[in-house]
N, C-alpha and C positions, 0 to 999 in steps of 0.2 A: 504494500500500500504506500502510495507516495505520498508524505507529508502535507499537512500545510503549509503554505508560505509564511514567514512572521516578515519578512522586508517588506520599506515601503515604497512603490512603485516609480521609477522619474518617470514614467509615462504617465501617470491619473491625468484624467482630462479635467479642469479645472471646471468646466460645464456639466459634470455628471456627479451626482451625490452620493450615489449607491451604483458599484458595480460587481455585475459576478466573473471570474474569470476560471472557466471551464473548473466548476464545481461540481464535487459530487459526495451525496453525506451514507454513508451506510453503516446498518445497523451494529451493533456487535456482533450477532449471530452469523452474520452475511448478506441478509437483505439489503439492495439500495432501493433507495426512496427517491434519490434527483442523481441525474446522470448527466455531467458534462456541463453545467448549465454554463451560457455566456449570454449576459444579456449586465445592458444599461440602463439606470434611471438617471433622468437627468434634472437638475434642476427645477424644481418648482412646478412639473409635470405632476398627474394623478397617473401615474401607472399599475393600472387591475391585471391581476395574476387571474385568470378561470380556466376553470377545469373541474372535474368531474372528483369524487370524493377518491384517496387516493392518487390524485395527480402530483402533489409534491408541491402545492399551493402555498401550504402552513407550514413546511420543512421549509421553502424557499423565504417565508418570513421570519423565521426564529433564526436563520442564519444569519440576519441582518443586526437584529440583536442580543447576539452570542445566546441565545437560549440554547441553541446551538451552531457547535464548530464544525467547520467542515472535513469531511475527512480527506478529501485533496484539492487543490485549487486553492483559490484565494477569494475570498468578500472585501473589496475596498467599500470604507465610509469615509466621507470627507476626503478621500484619497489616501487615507492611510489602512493598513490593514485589519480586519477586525479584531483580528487574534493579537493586535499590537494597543490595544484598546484594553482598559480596565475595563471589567466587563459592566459596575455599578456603573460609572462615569457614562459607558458608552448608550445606556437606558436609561439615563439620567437625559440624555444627548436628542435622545429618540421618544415619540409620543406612542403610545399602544393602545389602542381601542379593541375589545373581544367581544364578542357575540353575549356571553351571561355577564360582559360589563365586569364583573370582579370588583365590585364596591367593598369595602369594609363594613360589614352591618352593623358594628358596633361605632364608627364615626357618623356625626351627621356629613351634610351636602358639603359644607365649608371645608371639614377638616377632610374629605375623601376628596376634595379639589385642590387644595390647598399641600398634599403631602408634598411632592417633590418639592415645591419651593420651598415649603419647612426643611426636607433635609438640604435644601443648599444653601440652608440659613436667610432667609430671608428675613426681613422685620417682620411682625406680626401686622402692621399697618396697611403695607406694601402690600400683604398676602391678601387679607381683606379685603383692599382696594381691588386686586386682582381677580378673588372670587367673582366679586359685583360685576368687574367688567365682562368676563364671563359666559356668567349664569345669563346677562341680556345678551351676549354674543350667540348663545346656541336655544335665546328664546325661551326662557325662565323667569320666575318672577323672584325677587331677590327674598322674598321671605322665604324661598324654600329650603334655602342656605341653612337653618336650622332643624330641618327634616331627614329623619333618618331613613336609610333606602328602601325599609320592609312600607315607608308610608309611602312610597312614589309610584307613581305609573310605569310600566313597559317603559314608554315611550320617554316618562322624562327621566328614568334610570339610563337611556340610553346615552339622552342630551347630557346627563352628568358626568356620562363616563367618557363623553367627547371633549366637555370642560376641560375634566382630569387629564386626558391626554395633551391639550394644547395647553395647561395650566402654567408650564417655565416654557412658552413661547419656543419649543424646540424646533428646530430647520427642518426638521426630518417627522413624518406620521406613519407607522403602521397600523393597520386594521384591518383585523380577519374577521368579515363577516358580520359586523359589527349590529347590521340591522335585521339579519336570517331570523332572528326569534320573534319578530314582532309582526300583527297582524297585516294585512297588506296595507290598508287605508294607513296608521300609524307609520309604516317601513316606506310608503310613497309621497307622505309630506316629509320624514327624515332625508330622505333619498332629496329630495327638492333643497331643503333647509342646507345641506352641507355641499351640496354643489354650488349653492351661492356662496356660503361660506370659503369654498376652495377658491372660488376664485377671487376672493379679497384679501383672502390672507396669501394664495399660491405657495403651500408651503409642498415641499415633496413628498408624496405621500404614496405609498404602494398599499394596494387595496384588493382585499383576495377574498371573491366570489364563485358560485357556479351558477349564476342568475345571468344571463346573456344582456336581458333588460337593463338589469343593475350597467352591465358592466359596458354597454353603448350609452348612457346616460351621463355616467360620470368623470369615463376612461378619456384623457388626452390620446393614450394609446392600452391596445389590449393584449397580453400576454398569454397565449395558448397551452398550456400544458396539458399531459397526456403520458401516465406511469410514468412518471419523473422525469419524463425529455419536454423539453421544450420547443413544440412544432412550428411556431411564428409569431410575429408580432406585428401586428396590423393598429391603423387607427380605425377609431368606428366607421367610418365609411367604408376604409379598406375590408374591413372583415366581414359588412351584407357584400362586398360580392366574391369574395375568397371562392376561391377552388380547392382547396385544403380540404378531404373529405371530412375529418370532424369539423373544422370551420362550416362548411357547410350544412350538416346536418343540424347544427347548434339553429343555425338560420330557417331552414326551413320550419323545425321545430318552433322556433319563437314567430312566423310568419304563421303559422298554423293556430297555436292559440291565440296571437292576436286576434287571427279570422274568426274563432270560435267565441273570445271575450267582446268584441263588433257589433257578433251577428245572435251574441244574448240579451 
């Protein structure tokens, strides 16, 4: 098995935030889960990872924030290598948004928004201040800041755990899935609410769906995965008319139930 690389690269492209350079993670036993992967995020892009359950979606993002190392190749962040990255530091660096959200049930709203910047020391004021800006940035009303998670909705558990992720203003946003649990009507005003939101903040954000809808909606560009290879990257217009046989079927498929959700 060939190492990781820990050097940092003089080629990083100064435009690219997150790159993978022919990566591949496998299991202890011998299973691999991403094979070979080479692929760039660049700056300030929403770049969506889809694929089917097992595609190497959520391997592809945990490698980003050392949740997991890779077992050969290299993940540049900021151009330096991940494995050359403390790993707190380098999650400290990065925003995470999960599908069951991951609130603390025992903090309220303020202090489950508010953690990162408390560990990097912030004032107490600051942090405050920062909630409030916030809680109206993803459309919350500022008394909820004292509500503990079991009292919130789906929907504004979600909006808190989007808070939480952009809470220390990090360059960089990961999000698996973020909105899969919630009912559609809730999941397609979220879906609307954080596409504006990308585009005034345009922070780089890699976002990992198997909803095709989601993922022409949101996507700058969309990334194909398929048992751990990586079969193309298209932007959403590229990918309604790919020839890629699962690109295509993705399409017909989502041309079919549109026809169906139409013509109910």
């Amino acid at each position: 098995m060939r190492p990781a690389s820990h050097f940092m690269p003089a080629d990083a492209h100064p435009d690219v935030a997150v790159e993978f350079r022919d990566v591949s993670y496998r299991l202890d036993h011998g299973g691999t889960l991403l094979h070979g992967l080479n692929l760039a995020v660049r700056r300030g892009e929403l770049l969506v990872l889809l694929g089917r359950s097992g595609s190497g979606k959520t391997t592809t993002l945990k490698l980003v924030n050392r949740l997991l190392d890779p077992s050969s190749g290299q993940v540049l962040v900021e151009g330096r290598a991940s494995t050359q990255w403390d790993p707190i530091q380098l999650r400290r660096h990065i925003g995470y948004a999960i599908q069951d959200v991951g609130l603390f049930p025992h903090f309220n709203v303020e202090r489950n928004i508010g953690l990162v910047p408390s560990l990097e020391g912030w004032p107490q004021q600051r942090i405050q201040e920062r909630v409030r800006e916030l809680l109206q940035l993803v459309g919350l009303e500022p008394q909820i800041a004292h509500r503990r998670p079991r009292e919130l909705s789906g929907g504004q558990r979600q909006r808190v755990g989007v808070a939480r992720a952009l809470a220390a203003d990090p360059p960089i946003l990961l999000m698996d899935e973020p909105f899969g649990a919630l009912d559609a009507l809730t999941r397609a005003e979220l879906q609307r609410e954080f596409l504006n939101l990308q585009q005034r903040l345009r922070k780089t954000t890699v976002f990992v769906t198997h909803d095709l809808r989601e993922a022409l909606l949101l996507g700058s560009r969309v990334a194909l995965l398929e048992s751990g290879r990586l079969l193309a990257t298209y932007t959403p217009e590229e990918f309604l008319h790919a020839k890629e046989p699962l690109a295509a079927a993705y399409v017909a498929a989502f041309l079919a139930d549109s026809k169906t959700q139409g013509g109910a």
